[in-house]
N, C-alpha and C positions, 0 to 999 in steps of 0.2 A: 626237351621241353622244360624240365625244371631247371636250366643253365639260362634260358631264356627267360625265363620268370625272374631269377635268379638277380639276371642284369636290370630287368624294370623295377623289381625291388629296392634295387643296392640304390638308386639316386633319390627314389622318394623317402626311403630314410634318412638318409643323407639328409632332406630338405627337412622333414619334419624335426630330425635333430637340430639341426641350423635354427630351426625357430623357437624350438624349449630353448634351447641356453640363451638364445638372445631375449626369450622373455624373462629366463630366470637372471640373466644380467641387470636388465631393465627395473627385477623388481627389488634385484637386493642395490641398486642406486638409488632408487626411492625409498628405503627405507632405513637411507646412511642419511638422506635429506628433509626427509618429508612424510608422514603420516598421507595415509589416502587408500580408498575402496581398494580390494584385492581385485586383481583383472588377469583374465587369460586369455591366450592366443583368441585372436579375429573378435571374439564375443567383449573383451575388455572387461568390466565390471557391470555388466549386465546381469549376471545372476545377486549379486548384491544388492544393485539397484534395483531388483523386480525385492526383495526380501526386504526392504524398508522405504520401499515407495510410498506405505502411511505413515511415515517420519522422518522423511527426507532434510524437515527444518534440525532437528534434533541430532540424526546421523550424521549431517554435515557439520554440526555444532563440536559432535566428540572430537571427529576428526582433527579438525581445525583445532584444538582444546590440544593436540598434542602434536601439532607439528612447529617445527622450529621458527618455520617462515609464516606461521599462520595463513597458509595455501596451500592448495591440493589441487591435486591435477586430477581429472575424473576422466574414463576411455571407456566407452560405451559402445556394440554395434548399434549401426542406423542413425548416431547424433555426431553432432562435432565435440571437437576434442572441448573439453571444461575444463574451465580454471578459474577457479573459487576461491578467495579471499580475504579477508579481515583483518589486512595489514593497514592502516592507515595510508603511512608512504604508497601502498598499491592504489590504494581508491585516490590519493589526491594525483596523481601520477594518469590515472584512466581518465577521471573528468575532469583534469584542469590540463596536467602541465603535456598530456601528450593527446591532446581532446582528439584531433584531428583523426587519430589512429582507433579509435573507439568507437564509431557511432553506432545506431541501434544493429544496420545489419538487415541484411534479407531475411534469414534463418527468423528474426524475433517477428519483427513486421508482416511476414507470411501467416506465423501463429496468429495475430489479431487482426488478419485485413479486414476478417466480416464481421469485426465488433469495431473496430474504432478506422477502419478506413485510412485513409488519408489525414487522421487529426494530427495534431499536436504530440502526443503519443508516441505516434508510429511513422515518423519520417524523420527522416536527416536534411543534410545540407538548407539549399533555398527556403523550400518548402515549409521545412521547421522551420525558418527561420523567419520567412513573411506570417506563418501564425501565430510563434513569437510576439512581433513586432504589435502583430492584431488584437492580443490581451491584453499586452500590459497594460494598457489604458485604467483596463477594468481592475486594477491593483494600485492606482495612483493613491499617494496621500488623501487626496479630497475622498474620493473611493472610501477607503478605510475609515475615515471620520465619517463619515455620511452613512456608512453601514449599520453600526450598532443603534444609532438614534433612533435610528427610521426604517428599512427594513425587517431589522432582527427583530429590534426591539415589539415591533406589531404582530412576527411573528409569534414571540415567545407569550405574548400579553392575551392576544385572541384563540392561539390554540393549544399550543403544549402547556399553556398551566391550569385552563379548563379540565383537560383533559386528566391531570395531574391532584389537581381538586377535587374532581369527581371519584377518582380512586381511592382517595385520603377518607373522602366523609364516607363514604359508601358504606352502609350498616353490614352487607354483604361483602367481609374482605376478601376479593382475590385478586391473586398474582398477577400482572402483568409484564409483557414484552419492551423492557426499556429498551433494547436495543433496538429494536421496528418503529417504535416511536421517534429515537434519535437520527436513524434512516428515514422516516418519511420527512421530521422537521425540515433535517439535510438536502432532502428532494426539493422538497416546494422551494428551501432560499434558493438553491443553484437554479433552478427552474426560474424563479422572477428575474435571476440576475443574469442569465445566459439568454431565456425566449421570453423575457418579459410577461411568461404565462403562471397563472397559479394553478396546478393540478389538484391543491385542496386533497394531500394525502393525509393531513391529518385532524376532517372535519369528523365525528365524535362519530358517525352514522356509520362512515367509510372504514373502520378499525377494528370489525371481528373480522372482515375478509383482507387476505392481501391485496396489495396494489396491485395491476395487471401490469402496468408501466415500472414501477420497481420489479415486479417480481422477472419479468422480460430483461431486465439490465442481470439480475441476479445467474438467468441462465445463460444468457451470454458469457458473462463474466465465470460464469464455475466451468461452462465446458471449453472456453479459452484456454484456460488456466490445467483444464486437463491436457490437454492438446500438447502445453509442454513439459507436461510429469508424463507422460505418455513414453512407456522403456522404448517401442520402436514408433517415431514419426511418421511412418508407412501408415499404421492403425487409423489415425484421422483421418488422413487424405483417402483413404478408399470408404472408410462411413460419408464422409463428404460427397465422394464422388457416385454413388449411392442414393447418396439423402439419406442416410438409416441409424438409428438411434440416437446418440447424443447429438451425432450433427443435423440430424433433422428436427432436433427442438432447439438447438443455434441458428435454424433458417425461418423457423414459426418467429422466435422472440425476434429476431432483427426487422422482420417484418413489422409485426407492431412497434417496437421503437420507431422504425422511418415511418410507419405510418403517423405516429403521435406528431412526431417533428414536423413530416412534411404535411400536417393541417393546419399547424401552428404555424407553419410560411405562409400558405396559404392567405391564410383567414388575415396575416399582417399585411398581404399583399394586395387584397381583398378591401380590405378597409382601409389602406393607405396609411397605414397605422404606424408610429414610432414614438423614439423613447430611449431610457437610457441604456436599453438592456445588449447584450454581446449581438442577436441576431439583428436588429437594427440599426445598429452600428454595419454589420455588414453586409446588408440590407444597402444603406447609403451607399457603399464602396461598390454595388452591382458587382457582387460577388456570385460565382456560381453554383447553385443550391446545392452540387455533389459535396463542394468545399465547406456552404455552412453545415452542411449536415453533419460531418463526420467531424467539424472543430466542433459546434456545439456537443453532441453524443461523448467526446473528450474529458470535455468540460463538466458536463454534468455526472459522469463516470467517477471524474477525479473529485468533485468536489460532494459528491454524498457519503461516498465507504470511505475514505479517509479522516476527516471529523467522526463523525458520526461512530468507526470503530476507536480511533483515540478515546473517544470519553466514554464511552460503553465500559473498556478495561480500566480507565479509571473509576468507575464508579465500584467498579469489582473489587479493586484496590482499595480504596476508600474504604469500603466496611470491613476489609480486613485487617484495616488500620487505625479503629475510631482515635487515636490520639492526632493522628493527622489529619482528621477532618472535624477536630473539636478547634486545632490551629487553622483550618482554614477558614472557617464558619468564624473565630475571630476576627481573622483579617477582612473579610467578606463585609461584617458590622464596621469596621473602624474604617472601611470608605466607604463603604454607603451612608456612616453620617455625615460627610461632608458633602457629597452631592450621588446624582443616583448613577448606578452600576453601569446604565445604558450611556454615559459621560465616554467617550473615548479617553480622558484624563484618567476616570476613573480606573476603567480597567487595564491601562497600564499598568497602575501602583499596584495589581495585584501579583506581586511576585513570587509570592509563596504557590500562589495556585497556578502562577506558570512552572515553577519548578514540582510541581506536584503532575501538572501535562508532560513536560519535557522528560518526568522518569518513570511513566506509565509508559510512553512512546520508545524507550527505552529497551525496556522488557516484550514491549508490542508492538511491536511498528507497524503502521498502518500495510506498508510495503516491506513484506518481509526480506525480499533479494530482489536486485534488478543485473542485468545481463547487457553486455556489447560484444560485437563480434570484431575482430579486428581486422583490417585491412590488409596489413603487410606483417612480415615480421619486426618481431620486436621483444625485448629484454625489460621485465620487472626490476624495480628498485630492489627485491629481495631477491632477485638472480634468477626466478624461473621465465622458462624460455615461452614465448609467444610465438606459434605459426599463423599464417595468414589463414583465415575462415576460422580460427581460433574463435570459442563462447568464451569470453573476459565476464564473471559474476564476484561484484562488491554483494555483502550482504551481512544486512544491520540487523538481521535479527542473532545471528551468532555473534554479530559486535558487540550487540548488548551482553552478552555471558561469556566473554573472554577475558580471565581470570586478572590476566597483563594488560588490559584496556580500562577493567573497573575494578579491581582488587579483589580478595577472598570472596567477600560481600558483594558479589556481581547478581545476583537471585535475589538479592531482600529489595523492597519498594524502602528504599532510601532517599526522598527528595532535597537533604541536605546534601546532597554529591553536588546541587544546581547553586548554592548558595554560598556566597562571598563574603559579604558581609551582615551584619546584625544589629538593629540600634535600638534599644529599650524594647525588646522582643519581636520587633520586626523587622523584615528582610527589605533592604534594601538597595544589594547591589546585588548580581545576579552572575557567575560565573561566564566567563567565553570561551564554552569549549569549541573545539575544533570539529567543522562541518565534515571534515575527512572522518572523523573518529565516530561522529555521529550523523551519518550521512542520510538520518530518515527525510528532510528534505532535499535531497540528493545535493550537488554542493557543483561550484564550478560556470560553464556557459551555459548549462540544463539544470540551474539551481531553479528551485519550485517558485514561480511569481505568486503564487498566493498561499506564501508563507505565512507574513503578518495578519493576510485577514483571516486566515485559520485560526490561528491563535486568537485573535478578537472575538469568531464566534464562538469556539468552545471555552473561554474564560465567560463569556458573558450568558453563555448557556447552563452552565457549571455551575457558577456564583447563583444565579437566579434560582437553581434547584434548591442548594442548597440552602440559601437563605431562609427558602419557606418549607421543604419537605426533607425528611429523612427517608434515606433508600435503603431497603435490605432485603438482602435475596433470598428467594424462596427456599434455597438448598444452599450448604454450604460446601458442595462437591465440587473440587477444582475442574473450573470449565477448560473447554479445548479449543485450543487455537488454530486456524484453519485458514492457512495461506492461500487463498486466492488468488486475482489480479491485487486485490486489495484482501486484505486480512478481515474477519469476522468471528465471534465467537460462535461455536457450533450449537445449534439447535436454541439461541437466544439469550437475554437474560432476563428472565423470570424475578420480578421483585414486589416487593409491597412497599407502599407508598404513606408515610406517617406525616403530620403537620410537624413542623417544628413548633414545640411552644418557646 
């Protein structure tokens, strides 16, 4: 009996030895190569990954901070294999020179089918490419001169600086939520310029309670966003299949999203209604309502928590820096005396305060990492190996704090890094760095169309603040950053509102 034991034994050790040395091979080649999470047999770096899964931004930051290729390879049970980042050459290499080899990927697109659908977002080839073709319109030149006069401008005039005025005089000072504020403004423009509707999130009445329409994007968006910091992908898909907890309040919020939208078709279709706005545009094309829906829900996704968290952190920045917002609030005066801020001329010339955007976004990217899964095999410009179904992750929030990307000084809000040249104390030529190095509006044939009018509305949002009030936050406790689909500052920003004299 034990000679027969004996023999079943002697080959399953065998096997089990076969696979210690070839993991302990595997690990000491990785670590002649490359920094990256300790992994063991079948489970990979699973036990890692569950022990800094509330710092995943940061753990992957060390990482990368000391490997030679600025890449890591991540081996997880229940995910695909990861391969993480912040070589420049790699990211221009994914979204330009080998695009074709990179796109989003089932794995990504499965995580957001029930929040963004079939948008812009979440599809490759044609698809992306006919909704593509359907925006850019709404990013033309005229577009962007025609924005700040007339939409922002009425927005900022009638509501955010009522409301901003009212804070300032109030004989009763308290603290208010800039960042819910800069979130609703963000809602209602994308909202007139996508459904030609105004939801009035930020009429003075509607602002001790949340939005029900933001706060619905909000939960979509956070339990997406779990779904893939999720250690085993398993976990979603059976609460989904369920309905039970987080995914059952992913299926309440989508519902009221399509419900909002699909009234707003309605009521346009209803009243025969058009205009210059995204959905009447595709309205005219007798497009079909599954398609405006999930282009619009995109649209409006992308265009509130990206502004909206870019200036929130700048404004955090800003008071931690008053010498750099004593220079901006210069530059702010010396063109608004020549004509006013809402001038598209105008807030070109403000270059101080885009390089003051560009090194907030920096340190904070609206989008902290973004992901492609690849297709076939293939080989990195820094030699690490690509298998097919391979997770390919550029990611700009570790770009922003790699030592070899921005010097010792990679952590200080430095917006002279943005700045070229100087002429009797003002800036006026403006650095070109490379969209591979700073890929917060991703860079390539999926480069962001509405980069420039980003920039327009948070310069013209920006400037108009500070022109008339000083912002200071209620606590001076380093706040926490909180990668979502889109980034956010956790639990707000709490500030008090002063006139400038």
């Amino acid at each position: 009996m034990s000679s027969i034991l004996s023999l079943l034994f002697f080959p399953l050790l065998c096997l089990l030895s076969f696979v210690f040395v070839r993991w302990r091979f595997r690990c000491s080649r990785k670590l002649l190569s490359s920094a990256g999470p300790t992994s063991y047999p079948a489970i990979g770096c699973l036990i890692s990954f569950y022990k800094n899964r509330h710092r995943l931004l940061d753990w992957y930051t060390d990482m990368l901070s000391v490997s030679q290729t600025q890449t890591i390879v991540v081996s997880r049970f229940g995910a695909p294999r990861t391969i993480v980042t912040t070589n420049p050459i790699n990211v221009e290499y994914m979204l330009k020179r080998n695009f074709s080899n990179y796109p989003k990927g089932k794995p990504f697109t499965e995580i957001l089918a029930d929040f963004l659908g079939k948008g812009i977002f979440n599809v490759d080839g044609d698809l992306w490419y006919k909704q593509r073709q359907l925006v850019v319109h709404e990013f033309s030149a005229q577009s962007i001169r025609y924005y700040p006069e007339n939409l922002l401008k009425e927005e900022l005039e009638k509501k955010l600086m009522p409301v901003l005025e009212s804070a300032s005089d109030s004989d009763d000072k308290k603290a208010m939520d800039l960042q819910d504020l800069l979130r609703r403004l963000a809602f209602d423009l994308v909202c007139k310029v996508s459904l030609g509707f105004d939801p009035c999130c930020l009429d003075q009445c509607s602002l001790e309670a949340p939005h029900p329409i933001i706060e619905a994007f909000d939960v979509a968006s956070e339990v997406c966003a779990r779904r893939g910091a999720a250690p085993l992908p398993a976990m979603w898909k059976v609460k989904r299949l369920f309905s039970i907890g987080s995914e059952k309040r992913l299926k309440e919020a989508m519902g009221r999203i399509h419900s909002f939208i699909a009234k707003v078709i309605h009521d346009k279709k209803t009243k025969n209604s058009s205009g210059d706005d995204l959905l009447s545009k595709m309205g005219l094309n007798r497009e079909e309502e599954e398609f405006m829906m999930d282009t619009v829900i995109s649209f409006i996704m992308a265009g509130t928590d990206t502004t909206s968290s870019a200036m929130t952190w700048l404004f955090y920045l800003l008071s931690c820096h008053p010498d750099v917002e004593k220079e901006l609030v210069r530059e702010i005066e010396f063109v608004n005396q020549d004509q006013e801020l809402s001038k598209y001329e105008s807030l070109k010339n403000l270059r101080l305060l885009k390089a003051c955007i560009s090194e907030s976004m920096r340190l904070f990217p609206p989008v902290a990492w973004d992901s492609k899964h690849a297709i076939a095999n293939d080989l990195l410009p820094d030699g690490t190996q690509i298998r097919t179904g391979d997770r390919v992750t550029y990611f700009p929030y570790g770009m922003g704090r790699m030592e070899s990307l921005w010097g010792a000084d990679r952590l200080d809000f430095k917006p002279e890094r943005w700045i070229s040249v100087m002429e009797e104390g003002r800036v006026t030529v403006l650095k070109n760095i490379s969209p591979y190095k700073y890929p917060v509006f991703q860079a390539g044939p999926r480069a962001c169309l509405g980069r420039e009018m980003a920039f327009i509305q948070m310069k013209y949002v920006v400037a108009s603040i500070l022109k008339r009030f000083r912002i200071r936050p209620e606590s001076m406790v380093t706040p926490v950053f909180v990668p979502l689909l889109t980034a956010h500052m956790a639990g707000g920003f709490n500030v008090f509102v002063y006139r400038r004299q």
